[in-house]
C-alpha positions in Angstrom: 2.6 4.7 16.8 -0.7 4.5 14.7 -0.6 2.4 11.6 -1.7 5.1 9.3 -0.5 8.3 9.6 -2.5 11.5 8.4 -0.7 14.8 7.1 -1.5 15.4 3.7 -5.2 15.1 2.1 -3.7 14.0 -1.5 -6.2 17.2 -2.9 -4.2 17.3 -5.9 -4.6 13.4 -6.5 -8.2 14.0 -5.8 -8.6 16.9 -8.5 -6.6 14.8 -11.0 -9.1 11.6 -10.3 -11.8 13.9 -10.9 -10.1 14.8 -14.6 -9.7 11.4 -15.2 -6.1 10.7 -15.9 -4.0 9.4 -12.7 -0.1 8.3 -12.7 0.7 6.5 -9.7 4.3 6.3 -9.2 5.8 3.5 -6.3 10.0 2.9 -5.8 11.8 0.7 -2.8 12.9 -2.8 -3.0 12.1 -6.1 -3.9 8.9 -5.9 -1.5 7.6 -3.3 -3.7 9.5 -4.2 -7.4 7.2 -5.7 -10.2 7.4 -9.3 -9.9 6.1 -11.9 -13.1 3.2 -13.2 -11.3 2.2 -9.4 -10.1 1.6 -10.9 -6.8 3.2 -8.1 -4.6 1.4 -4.9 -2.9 1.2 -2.5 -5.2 -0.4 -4.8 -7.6 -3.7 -4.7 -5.3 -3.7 -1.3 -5.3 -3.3 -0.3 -8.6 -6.1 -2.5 -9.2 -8.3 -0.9 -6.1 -7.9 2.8 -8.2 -8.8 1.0 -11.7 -11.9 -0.5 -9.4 -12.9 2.9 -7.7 -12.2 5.2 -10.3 -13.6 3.4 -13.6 -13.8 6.8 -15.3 -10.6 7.2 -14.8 -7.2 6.3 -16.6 -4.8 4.8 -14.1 -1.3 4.4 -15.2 1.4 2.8 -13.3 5.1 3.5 -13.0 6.6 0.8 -10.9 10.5 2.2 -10.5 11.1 -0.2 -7.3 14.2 -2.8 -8.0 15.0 -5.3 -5.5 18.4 -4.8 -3.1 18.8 -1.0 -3.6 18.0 1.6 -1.0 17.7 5.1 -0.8 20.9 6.4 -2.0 20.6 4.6 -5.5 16.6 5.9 -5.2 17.9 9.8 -5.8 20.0 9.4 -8.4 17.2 7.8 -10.4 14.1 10.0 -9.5 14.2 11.7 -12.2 14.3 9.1 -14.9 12.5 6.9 -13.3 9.3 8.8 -11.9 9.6 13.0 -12.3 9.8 12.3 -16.6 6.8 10.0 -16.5 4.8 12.7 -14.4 3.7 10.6 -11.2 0.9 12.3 -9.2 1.4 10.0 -6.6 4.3 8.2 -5.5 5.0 5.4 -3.1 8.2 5.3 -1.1 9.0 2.0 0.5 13.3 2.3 1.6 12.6 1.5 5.6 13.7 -2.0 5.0 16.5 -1.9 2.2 17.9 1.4 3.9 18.0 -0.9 7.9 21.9 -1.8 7.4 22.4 2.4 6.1 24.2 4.7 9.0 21.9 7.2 9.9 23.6 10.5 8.2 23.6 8.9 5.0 20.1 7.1 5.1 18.5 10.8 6.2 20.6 12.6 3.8 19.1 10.3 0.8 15.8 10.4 1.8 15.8 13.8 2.3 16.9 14.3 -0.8 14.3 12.0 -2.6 11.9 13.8 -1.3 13.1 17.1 -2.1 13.6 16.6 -6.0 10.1 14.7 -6.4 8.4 17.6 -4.5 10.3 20.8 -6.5 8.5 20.6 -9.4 4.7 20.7 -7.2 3.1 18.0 -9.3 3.7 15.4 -7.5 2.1 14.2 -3.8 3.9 11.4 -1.5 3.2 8.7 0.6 5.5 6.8 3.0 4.9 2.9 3.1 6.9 1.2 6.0 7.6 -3.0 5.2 8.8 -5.3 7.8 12.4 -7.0 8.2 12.9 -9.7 10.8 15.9 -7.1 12.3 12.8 -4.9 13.2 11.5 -8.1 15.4 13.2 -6.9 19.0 11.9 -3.5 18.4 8.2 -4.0 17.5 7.7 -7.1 20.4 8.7 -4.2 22.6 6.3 -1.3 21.4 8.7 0.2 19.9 9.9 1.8 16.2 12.5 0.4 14.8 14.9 3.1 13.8 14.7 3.4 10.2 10.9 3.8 10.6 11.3 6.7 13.6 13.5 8.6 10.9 11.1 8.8 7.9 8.8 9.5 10.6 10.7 12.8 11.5 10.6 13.6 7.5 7.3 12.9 7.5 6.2 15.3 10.0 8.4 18.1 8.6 7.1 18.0 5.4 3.8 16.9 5.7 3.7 13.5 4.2 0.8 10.6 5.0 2.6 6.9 6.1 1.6 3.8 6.2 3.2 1.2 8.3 2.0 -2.2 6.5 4.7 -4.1 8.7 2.7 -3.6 11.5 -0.6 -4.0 10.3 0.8 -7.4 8.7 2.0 -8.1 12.3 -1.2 -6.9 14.4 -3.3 -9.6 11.5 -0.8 -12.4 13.1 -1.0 -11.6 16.3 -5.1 -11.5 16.4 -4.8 -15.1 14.3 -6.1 -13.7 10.7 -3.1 -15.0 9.4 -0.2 -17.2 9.8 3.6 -15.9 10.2 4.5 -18.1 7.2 1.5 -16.7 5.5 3.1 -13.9 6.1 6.8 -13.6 5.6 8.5 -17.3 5.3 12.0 -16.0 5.0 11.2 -13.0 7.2 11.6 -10.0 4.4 9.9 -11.3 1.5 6.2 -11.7 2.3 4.4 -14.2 -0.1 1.2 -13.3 -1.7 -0.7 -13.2 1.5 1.2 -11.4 3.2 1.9 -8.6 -0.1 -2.3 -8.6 0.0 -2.4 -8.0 3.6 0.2 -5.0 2.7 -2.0 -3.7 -0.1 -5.1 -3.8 2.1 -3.3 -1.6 4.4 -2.8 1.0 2.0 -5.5 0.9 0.6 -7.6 1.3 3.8 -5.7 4.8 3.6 -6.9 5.7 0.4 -10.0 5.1 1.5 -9.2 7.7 4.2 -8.2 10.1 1.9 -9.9 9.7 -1.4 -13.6 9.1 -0.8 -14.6 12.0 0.5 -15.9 15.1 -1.2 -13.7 17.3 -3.2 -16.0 20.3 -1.7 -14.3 19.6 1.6 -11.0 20.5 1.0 -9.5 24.4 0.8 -9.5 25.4 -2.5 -5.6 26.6 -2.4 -2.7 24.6 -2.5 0.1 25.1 -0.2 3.3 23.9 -2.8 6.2 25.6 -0.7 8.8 22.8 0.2 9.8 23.2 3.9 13.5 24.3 4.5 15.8 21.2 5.0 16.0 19.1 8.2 19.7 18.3 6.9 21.3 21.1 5.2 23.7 17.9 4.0 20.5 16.6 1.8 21.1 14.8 -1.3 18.3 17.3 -3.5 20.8 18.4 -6.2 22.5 15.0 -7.5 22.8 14.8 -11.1 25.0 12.1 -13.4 27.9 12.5 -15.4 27.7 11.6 -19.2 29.5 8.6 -20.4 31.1 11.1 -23.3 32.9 13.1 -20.0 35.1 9.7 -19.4 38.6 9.4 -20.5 39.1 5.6 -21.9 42.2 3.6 -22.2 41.7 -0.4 -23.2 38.5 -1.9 -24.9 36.1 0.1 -23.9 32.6 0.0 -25.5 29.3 2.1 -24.8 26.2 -0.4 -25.2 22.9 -0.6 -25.3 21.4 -2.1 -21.4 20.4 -5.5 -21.4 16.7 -6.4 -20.9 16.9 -7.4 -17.1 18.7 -3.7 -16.8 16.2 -1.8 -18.0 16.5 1.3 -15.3 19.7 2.2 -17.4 19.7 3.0 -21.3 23.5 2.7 -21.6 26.1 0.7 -19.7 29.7 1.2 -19.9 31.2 -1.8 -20.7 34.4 -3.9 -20.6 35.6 -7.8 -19.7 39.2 -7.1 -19.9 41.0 -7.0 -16.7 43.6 -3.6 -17.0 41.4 -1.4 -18.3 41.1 1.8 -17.6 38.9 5.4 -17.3 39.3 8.5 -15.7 37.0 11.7 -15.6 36.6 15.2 -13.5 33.6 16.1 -11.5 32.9 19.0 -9.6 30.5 18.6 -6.3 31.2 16.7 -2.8 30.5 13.4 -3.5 31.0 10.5 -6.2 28.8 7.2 -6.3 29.2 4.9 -9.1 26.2 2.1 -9.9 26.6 -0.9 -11.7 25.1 -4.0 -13.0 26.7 -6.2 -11.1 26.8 -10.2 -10.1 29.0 -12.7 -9.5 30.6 -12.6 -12.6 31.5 -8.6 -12.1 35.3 -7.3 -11.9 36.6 -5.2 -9.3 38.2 -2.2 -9.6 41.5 0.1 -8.2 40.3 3.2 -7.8 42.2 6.7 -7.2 40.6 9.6 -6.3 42.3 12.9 -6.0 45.5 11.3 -6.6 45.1 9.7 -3.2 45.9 6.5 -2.1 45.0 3.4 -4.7 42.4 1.5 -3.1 40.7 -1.9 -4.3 37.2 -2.8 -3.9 36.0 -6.2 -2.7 32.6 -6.4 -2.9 30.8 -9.4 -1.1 28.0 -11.6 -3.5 25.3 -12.9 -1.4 24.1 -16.9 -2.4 20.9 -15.2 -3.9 23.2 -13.0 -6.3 23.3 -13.9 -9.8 26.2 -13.9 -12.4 24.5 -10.3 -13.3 21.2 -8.1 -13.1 22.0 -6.7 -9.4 21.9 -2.9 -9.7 24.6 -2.2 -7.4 25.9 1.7 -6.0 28.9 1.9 -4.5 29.8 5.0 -2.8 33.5 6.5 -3.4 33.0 9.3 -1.2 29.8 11.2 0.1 31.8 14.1 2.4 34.6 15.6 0.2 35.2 19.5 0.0 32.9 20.7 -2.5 34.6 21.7 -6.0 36.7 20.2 -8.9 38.1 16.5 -8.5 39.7 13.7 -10.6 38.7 10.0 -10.5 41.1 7.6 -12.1 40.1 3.2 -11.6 41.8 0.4 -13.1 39.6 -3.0 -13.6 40.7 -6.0 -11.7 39.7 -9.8 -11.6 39.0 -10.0 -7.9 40.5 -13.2 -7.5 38.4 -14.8 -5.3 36.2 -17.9 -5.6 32.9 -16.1 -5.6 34.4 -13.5 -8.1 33.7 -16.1 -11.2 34.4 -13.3 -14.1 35.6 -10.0 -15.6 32.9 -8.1 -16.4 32.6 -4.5 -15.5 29.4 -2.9 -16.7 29.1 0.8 -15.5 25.2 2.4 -15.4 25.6 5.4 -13.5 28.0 7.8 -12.3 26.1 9.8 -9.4 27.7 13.5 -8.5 26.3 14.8 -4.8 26.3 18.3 -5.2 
């Protein structure tokens, strides 16, 4: 498989360079997340527009939080990049969505792209990052899986990729760089390596954006294609906090600084509290901010069975700041249901505290 990948000619980015106002809009993980020192991929890039298009004024909405795939992704397109009107928008989820079965992975994505195409402003590009479980594949010629499945999107709706991960890999293996100059822990790449990702993309743009306006048909094709997955996540939406039904010490807050993709958390410390609320669709996900001072929770849905979460916390989590889904159900008959969940300590070793801080409740429709 080529490197870059040609389907759409970005003519409405084009037009809106030539006005002289561009939003460029990028969301995935931790590769692709604004760090402090701006060192990672999108930082070249962003600078490679301001560079090329000095008339123009570039704005950037980087929506990308580390450890969250996909499936968090849809719930938060709207926010997060349709209200700041992107033009163009990055999608990097091939690495954070690896460990995601297949039917859920396709139904997100397909439903990301979906709600960021309805309104017809905005045009998309697929970047594809490298994870050390894509090693066996890619020493054997071969696409790793969650890259062959965004390709399949890709080619149904027309949308341009750009496999950095391999160009990163091809600049190893022809000695231009080193594989700890690269990726050290094999996800994260340092600043080398997030240059050698930019460079990649932008060697697309080049593609794309420096040729003549007068080349490209003067009518735009905004039709969305029908769905590969008639199962697609495109009509999510989120409940309002003032739905939920609260018994203990419940209060509504203001998000903390390092949770800035929420504007209100749900909050309470005190183990035996309670909420329950009615939704109608097919499927429930709840987000939170979450670390290893988070509660658990007994949950009932449906009147069903009580069940208990127990929720691992990796050595790189931290007490909080972790924006966390966790799906209650994704296939349920579609129509009217009842959520009821209790807090609970956890207690286990890694589960140091008792906070519960709820950002989002996500309704599949």
């Amino acid at each position: 498989m080529e490197t870059i990948q040609l389907r759409n000619r970005l003519t409405q980015v084009k037009s809106k360079l030539q006005a002289g106002q561009l939003t460029l809009g990028f969301i995935g993980g931790s590769i692709t997340a604004d760090s402090r020192v701006m060192a990672n991929w999108p930082e070249p890039v962003a600078r490679w527009f301001v560079e090329t298009f000095p008339h123009a004024r570039i704005t950037v909405e980087n929506a990308a939080i580390g450890a969250t795939g996909s499936d968090l992704a849809v719930f938060r397109a709207e926010r997060d990049l349709i209200n700041h009107q992107c033009d163009l928008i990055f999608i990097e989820f091939a690495v954070n969505d690896y460990n995601t079965p297949s039917e859920q992975r396709m139904r997100a994505r397909e439903g990301l792209i979906r709600k960021l195409l309805a309104d017809g402003r905005s045009e998309l590009v697929f970047i594809y990052t490298y994870c050390q479980k894509m090693y066996e594949d890619m020493s054997q010629g071969k696409v790793p899986a969650s890259i062959a499945e965004f390709e399949e999107l890709a080619e149904h709706y027309g949308i341009s990729t750009v496999w950095v991960g391999q160009h990163a890999w091809q600049e190893v293996m022809k000695g231009r760089m080193t594989w700890d100059e690269w990726l050290p822990d094999g996800l994260h790449p340092t600043h080398r390596g997030s240059l050698s990702y930019g460079h990649c993309v932008i060697a697309y743009l080049e593609k794309e954006l420096l040729t003549a306006l007068d080349a490209e048909s003067g009518v735009i094709d905004k039709t969305i294609a029908a769905p590969l997955n008639s199962n697609h996540w495109g009509h999510v939406s989120t409940l309002s906090f003032d739905e939920v039904q609260l018994d203990g010490p419940w209060m509504t807050r203001r998000a903390a600084a390092h949770m800035h993709w929420v504007d209100q958390i749900l909050s309470t410390s005190a183990f035996g509290a309670k909420l329950s609320f009615s939704f109608t669709g097919k499927g429930l996900a709840l987000a939170f901010d979450f670390g290893k001072k988070s509660a658990e929770f007994t949950y009932k849905l449906d009147g069903g069975p009580a069940i208990t979460t127990c929720r691992d916390r990796p050595n790189w989590c931290e007490d909080g700041g972790w924006f966390r889904i966790y799906w209650i159900a994704d296939d349920l008959k579609d129509g009217l249901h009842h959520m009821e969940l209790e807090v609970v300590h956890g207690n286990r070793e890694e589960c140091t505290g008792t906070n519960f801080h709820l950002g989002l409740i996500g309704i599949v429709k």
